[in-house]
C-alpha positions as CSV (number, residue, x, y, z in Angstrom):
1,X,128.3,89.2,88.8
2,X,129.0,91.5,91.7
3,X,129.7,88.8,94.5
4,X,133.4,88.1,95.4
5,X,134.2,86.4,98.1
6,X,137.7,88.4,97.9
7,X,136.2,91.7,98.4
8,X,134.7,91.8,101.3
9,X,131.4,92.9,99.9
10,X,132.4,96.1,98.5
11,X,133.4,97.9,95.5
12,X,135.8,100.8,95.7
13,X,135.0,103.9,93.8
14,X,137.5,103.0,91.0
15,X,136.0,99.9,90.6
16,X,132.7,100.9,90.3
17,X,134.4,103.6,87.6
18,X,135.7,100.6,85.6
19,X,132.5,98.8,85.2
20,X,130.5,101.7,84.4
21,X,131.6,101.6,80.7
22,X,130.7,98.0,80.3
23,X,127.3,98.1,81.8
24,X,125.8,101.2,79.8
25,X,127.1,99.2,76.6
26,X,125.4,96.1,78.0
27,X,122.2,98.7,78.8
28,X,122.6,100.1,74.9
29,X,122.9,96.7,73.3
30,X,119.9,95.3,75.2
31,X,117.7,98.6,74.5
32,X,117.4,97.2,70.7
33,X,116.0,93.8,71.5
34,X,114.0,95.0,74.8
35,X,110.1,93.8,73.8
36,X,110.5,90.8,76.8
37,X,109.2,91.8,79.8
38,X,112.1,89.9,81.8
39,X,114.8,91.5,79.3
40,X,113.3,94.8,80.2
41,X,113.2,94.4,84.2
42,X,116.9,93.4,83.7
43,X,117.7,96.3,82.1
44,X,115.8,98.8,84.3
45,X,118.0,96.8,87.4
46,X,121.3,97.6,85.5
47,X,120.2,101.1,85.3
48,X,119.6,101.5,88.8
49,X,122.9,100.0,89.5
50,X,124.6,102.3,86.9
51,X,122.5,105.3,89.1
52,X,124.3,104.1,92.3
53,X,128.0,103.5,91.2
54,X,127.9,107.1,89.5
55,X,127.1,108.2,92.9
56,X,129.6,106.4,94.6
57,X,132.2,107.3,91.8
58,X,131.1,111.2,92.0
59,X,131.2,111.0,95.7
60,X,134.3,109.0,96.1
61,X,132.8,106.4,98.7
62,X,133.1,102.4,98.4
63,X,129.4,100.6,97.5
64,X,128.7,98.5,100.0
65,X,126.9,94.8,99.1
66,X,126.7,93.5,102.7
């Protein structure tokens, strides 16, 4: 999902802004359904990647996938 070759391993901060919407809906949608154990790693990964681009938005610094 995150890996471009065109980006050079990096997502600026108003990138990371534009995909926060879309991943706490695909968090909320996913919360109703969430009795498999996989389903519910997967969600607790997206939230810990929603944790990180917040910072990197608040903080106005690029996240870094190298």
């Amino acid at each position: 999902m995150l890996n471009h070759p065109d980006d050079d391993g990096d997502l600026a901060p108003a990138q990371c802004a534009a995909m926060l919407p879309r991943l706490e809906a695909i968090v909320d949608e996913r919360l109703r359904v969430a009795d498999d154990p996989v389903l519910q790693r997967r969600i607790d990964d997206t939230r810990q990647l929603i944790d990180v681009m917040t910072y990197c938005v608040d903080k106005g610094v690029p996240l870094d996938f190298c």
